[in-house]
C-alpha positions as CSV (number, residue, x, y, z in Angstrom):
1,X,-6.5,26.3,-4.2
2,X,-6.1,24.7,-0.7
3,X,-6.6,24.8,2.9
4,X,-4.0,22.4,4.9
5,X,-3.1,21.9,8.0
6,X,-0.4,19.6,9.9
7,X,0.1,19.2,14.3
8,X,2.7,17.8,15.4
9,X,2.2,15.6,18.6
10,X,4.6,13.7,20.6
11,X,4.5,10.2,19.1
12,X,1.9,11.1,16.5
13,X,1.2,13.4,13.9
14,X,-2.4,14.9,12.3
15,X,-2.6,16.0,8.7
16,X,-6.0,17.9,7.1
17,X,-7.5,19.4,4.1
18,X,-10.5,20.4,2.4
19,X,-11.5,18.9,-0.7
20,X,-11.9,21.8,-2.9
21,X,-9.7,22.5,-6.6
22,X,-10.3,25.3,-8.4
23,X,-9.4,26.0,-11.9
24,X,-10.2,29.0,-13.9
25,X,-12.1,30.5,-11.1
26,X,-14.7,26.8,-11.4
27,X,-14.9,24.6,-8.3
28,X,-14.1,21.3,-8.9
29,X,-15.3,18.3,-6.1
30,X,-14.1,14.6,-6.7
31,X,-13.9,11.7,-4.1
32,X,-11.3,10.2,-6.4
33,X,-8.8,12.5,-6.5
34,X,-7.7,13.6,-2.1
35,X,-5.4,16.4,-1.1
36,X,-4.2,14.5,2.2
37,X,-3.5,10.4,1.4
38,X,-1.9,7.4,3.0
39,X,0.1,6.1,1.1
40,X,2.4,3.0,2.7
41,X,4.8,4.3,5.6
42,X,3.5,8.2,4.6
43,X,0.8,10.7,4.7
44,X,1.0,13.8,2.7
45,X,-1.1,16.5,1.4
46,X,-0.1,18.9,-1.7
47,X,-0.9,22.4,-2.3
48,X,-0.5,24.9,-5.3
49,X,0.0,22.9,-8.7
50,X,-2.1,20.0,-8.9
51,X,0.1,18.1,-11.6
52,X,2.6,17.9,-8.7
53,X,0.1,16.9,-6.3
54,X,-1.8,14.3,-8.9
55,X,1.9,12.9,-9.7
56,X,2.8,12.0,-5.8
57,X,-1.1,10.8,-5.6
58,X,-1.0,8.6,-8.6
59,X,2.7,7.7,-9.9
60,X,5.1,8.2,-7.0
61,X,6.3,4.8,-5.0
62,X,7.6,7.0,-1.7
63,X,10.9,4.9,-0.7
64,X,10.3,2.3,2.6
65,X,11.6,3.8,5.4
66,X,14.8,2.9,6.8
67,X,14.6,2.3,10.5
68,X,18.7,2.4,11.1
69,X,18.4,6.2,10.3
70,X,17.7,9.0,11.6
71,X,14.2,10.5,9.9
72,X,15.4,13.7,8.9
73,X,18.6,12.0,7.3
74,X,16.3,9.5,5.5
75,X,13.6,12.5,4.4
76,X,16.8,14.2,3.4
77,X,18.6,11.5,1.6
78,X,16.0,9.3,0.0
79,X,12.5,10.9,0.1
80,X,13.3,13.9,-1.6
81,X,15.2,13.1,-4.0
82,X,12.8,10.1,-5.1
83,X,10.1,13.1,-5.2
84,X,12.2,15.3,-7.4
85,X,13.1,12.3,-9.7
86,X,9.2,11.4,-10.3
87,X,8.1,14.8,-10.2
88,X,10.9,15.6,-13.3
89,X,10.4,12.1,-14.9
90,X,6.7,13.4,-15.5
91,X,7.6,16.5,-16.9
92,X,6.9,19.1,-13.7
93,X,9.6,21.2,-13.3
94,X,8.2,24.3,-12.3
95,X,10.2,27.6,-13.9
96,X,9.3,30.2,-10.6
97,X,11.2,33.1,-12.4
98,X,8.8,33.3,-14.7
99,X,5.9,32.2,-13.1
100,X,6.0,32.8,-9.2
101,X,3.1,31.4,-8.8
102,X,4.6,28.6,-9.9
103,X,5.2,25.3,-7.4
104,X,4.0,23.5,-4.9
105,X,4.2,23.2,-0.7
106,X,3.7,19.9,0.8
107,X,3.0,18.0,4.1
108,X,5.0,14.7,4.4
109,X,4.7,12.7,7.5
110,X,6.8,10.1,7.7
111,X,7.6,7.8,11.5
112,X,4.8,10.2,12.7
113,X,7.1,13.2,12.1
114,X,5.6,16.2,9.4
115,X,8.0,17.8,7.2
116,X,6.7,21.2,5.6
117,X,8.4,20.6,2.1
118,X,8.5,23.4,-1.1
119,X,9.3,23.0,-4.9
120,X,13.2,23.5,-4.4
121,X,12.3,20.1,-2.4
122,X,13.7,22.2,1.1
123,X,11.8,21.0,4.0
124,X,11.1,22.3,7.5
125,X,10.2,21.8,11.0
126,X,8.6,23.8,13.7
127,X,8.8,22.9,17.4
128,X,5.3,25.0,18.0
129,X,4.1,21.7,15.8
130,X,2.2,23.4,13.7
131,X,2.2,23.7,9.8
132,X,-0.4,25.2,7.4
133,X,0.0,25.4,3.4
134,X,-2.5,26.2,0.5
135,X,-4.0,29.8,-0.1
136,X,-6.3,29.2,2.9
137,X,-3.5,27.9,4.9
138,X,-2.6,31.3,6.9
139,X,-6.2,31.3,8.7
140,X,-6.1,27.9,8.8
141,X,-2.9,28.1,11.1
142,X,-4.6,31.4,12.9
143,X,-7.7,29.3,14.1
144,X,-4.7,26.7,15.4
145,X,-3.1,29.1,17.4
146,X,-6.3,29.8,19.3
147,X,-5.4,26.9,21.3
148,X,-6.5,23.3,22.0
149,X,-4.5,20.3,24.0
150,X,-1.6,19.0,22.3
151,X,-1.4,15.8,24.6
152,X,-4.5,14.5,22.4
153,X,-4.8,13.0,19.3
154,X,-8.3,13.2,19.7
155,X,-8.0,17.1,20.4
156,X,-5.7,17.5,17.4
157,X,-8.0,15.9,15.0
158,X,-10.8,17.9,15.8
159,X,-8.7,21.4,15.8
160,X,-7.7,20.5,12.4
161,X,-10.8,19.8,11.0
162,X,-12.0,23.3,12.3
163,X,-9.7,24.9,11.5
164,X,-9.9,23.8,7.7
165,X,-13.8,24.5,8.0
166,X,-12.7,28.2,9.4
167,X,-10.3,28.6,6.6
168,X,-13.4,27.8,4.1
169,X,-15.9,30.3,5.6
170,X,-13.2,33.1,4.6
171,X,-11.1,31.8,1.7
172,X,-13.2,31.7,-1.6
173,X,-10.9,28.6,-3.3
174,X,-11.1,26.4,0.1
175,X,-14.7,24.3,0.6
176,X,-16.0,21.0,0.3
177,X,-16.0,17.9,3.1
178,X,-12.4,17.9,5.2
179,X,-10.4,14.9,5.5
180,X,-8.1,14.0,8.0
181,X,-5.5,11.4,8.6
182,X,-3.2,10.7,11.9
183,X,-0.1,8.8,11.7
184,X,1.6,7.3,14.9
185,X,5.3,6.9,15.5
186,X,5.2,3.3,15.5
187,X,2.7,2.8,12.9
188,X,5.3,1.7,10.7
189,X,7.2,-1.0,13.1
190,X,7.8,-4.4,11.0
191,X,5.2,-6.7,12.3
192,X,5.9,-9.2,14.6
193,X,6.7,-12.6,13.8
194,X,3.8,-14.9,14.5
195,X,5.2,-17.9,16.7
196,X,3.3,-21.8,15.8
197,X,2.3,-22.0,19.4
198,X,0.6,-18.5,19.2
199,X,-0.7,-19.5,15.6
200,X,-2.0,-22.4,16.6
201,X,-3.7,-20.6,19.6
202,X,-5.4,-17.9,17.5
203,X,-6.6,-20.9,14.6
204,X,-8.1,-22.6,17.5
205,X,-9.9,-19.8,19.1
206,X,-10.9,-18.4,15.6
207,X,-11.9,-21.6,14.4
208,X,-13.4,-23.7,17.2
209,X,-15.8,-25.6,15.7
210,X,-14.4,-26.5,12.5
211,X,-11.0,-27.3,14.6
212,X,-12.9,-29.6,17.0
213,X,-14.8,-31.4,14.1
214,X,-11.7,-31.7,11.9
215,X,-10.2,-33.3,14.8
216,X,-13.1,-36.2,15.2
217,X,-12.7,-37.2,11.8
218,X,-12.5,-40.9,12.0
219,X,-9.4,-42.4,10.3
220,X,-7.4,-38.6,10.1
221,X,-3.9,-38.6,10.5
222,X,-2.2,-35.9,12.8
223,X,-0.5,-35.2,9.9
224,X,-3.5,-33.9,8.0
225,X,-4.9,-32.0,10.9
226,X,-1.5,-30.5,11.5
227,X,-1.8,-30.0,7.2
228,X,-5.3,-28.0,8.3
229,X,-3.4,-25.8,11.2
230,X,-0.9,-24.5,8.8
231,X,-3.3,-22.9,6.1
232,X,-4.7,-21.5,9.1
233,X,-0.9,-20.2,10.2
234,X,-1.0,-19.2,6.7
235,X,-4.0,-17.2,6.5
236,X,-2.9,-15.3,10.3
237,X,0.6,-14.4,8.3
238,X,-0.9,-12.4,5.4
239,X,-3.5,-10.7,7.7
240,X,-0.3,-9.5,9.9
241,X,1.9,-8.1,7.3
């Protein structure tokens, strides 16, 4: 069972939980398994079944958002069905007529936008911004609704964490440490291109004295000192993508 919590901010987006299973009334506590993850362009946090949230976590390659779209087409058009595909190619395709226990409620923030998202894979939004799912979800959501500012992250991060830690003092199946996770709108803009001239600015100042040295060399050719500034250009490259 589970405790978590989404705020929506203008721009941004905060996403908690506790760390807490339970199964046959045992608490289970592992750091390698997390309710709430970042996983590329997303963040999301799964509640009720854990196959469904251990197939997301483990197995599911969440598509790369599509920037020439609106979010909710692209949640609507690519993310869920690429979750319903995984979640059916592992076998999880929960029967809630016989079982209504049965299925899972999500968290999926995507462009710093959360999407509240159930096992007939329907999702929705709330203006008020905020979202709470898991058994300990609706005192969770109470403790929000006390009040903090919306105009701060900061603000936002620490509400959520409380509010999970609320959520565990009354809920038996919620406990453990509580993780949280922000995403920004423009977390997921493409990098920008890194120009020679700026490169070549960054190597030097990153590399003075092993640029100046390479540079007294006697008998070096501007070629291989220009041969030098490139694996540095190189290097810069990889650390931007």
């Amino acid at each position: 069972m589970t405790a978590i919590v989404g705020i929506q901010g203008k721009g941004w987006a905060v996403i908690a939980a506790d760390s807490m299973t339970t199964y046959d009334d045992k608490p289970y506590f592992s750091k390698s398994f997390e309710k709430v993850t970042r996983k590329g362009d997303y963040v999301f946090a799964f509640a009720g079944d854990a196959i469904a949230g251990n197939i997301a976590n483990f197995i599911w390659t969440p598509p790369k958002f599509i920037k020439t779209v609106t979010t909710d087409v692209f949640v609507q058009t690519k993310v869920l069905p690429s979750l319903r595909d995984v979640l059916k190619d592992n076998g999880y395709e929960p029967d809630t007529t016989k079982n209504p226990d049965a299925g899972f409620d999500a968290l999926i923030c995507i462009n710093g936008i959360i999407y509240e998202v159930d096992q007939d894979f329907l999702w929705s939004r709330d203006d008020r911004g905020l979202y709470a799912v898991g058994s300990g979800g609706s005192i969770a959501l109470g403790a929000l609704a006390t009040g903090f500012s919306k105009n701060s992250m900061k603000a936002a991060e620490f509400a959520a964490r409380r509010a999970i830690k609320i959520s565990a003092d009354y809920t038996i199946s919620v406990g453990g440490d509580v993780k949280v996770i922000t995403q920004k709108g423009n977390e997921m803009a493409a990098a920008k291109k890194i120009t020679k001239k700026a490169a070549y600015a960054a190597y030097e100042k990153t590399e003075p004295k092993a640029q100046k040295k390479l540079e007294l060399k006697k008998g070096e050719s501007k070629a291989q000192v220009k041969k030098e500034v490139a694996k540095g250009m190189s290097m810069l490259k990889k650390k931007g993508k």
